[in-house]
N, C-alpha and C positions, 0 to 999 in steps of 0.2 A: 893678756886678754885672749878670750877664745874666739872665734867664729862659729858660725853657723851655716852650714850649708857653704862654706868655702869661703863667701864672699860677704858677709853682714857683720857689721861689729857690736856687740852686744855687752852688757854690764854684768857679766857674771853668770846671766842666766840661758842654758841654750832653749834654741827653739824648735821644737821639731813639727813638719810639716807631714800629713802622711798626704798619703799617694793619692791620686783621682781613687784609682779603682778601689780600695781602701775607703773613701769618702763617698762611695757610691755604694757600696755594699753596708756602710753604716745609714746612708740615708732610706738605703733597699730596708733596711731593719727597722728603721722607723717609722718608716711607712707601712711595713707589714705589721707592727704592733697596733700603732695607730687603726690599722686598717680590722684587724683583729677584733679590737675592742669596740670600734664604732659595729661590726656585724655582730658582735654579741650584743649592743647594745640595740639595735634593730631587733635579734632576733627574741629578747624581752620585749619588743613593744607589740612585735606580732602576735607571740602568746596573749599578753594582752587585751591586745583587740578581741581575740580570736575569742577571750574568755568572757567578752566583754558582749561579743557577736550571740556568743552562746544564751548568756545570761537575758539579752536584749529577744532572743528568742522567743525563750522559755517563759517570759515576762507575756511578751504579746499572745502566747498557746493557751495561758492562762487566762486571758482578760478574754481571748475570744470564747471558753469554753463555758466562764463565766456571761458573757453577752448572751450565747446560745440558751443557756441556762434561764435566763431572765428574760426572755422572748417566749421560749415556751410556756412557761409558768403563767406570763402577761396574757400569751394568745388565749389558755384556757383561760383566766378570767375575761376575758373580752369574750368568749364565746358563750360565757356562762351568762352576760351579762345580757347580749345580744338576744339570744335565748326567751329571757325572762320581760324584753322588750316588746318580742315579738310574740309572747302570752298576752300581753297588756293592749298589744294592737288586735287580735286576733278577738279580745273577749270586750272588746270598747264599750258597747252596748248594754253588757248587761253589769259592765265597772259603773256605768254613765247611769242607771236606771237604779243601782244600791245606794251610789251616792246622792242621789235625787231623792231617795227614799229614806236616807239618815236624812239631812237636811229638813224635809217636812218632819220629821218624827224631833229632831231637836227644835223647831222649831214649834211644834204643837205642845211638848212641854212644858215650854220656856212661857205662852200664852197660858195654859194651863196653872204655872205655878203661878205668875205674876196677877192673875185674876183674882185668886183664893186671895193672896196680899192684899189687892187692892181694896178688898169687902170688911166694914169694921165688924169689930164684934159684938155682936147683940144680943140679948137677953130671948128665951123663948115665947116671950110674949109677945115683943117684936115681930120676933118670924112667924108665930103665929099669925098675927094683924098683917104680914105683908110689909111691914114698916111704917105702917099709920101709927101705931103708939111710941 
């Protein structure tokens, strides 16, 4: 039978033990990889963001330029409208005295046609007489 390390009896198989410092410089190595791979993998999410930061920008430069865009456009029609208000106030009088004057003039027609209707039709001997015959 052999031993291991002097003092253990073993079945055949030895065992080897390594050293502390040995087991510190492989654990140094695992944690440097470990550590390696988690910073690269950081330093993908920073890109990332970073592209994400950009993008989230460029998004917002546009909706404002758009916003700008549509406020001017809105202002001059509100000013256009404003405008065409303030004809409508300024000329009230003589809007208020045409529309006065359609109204009797549709109205004086309207008596007009409806009169002619009302009247049967009659022969000229009739109208001659007045409507006695």
């Amino acid at each position: 039978m052999s031993t291991s390390n002097g003092s253990a009896k073993s079945s055949g198989r030895t065992t080897t033990r390594k050293s502390p410092a040995k087991r510190a410089a492989s654990t140094a190595e695992s944690a440097r990889s470990k550590t390696t791979a988690a910073a690269g993998e950081a330093e993908t999410a920073a890109r990332g963001a970073e592209e994400t930061t950009k993008n989230a920008g460029r998004a917002v430069a546009s909706g404002l330029e758009t916003g700008r865009r549509a406020v001017t456009a809105n202002a001059g029609k509100a000013a256009k409208a404003a405008t065409a208000a303030w004809a409508v106030v300024q000329h009230r009088k003589a809007l208020a005295a045409g529309a006065a004057a359609g109204i009797v003039g549709v109205a004086g027609a309207a008596f007009a046609v409806g009169r002619s209707t009302a009247k049967p039709a009659v022969g000229p001997l009739t109208r001659l007489a007045g409507g006695r015959i």
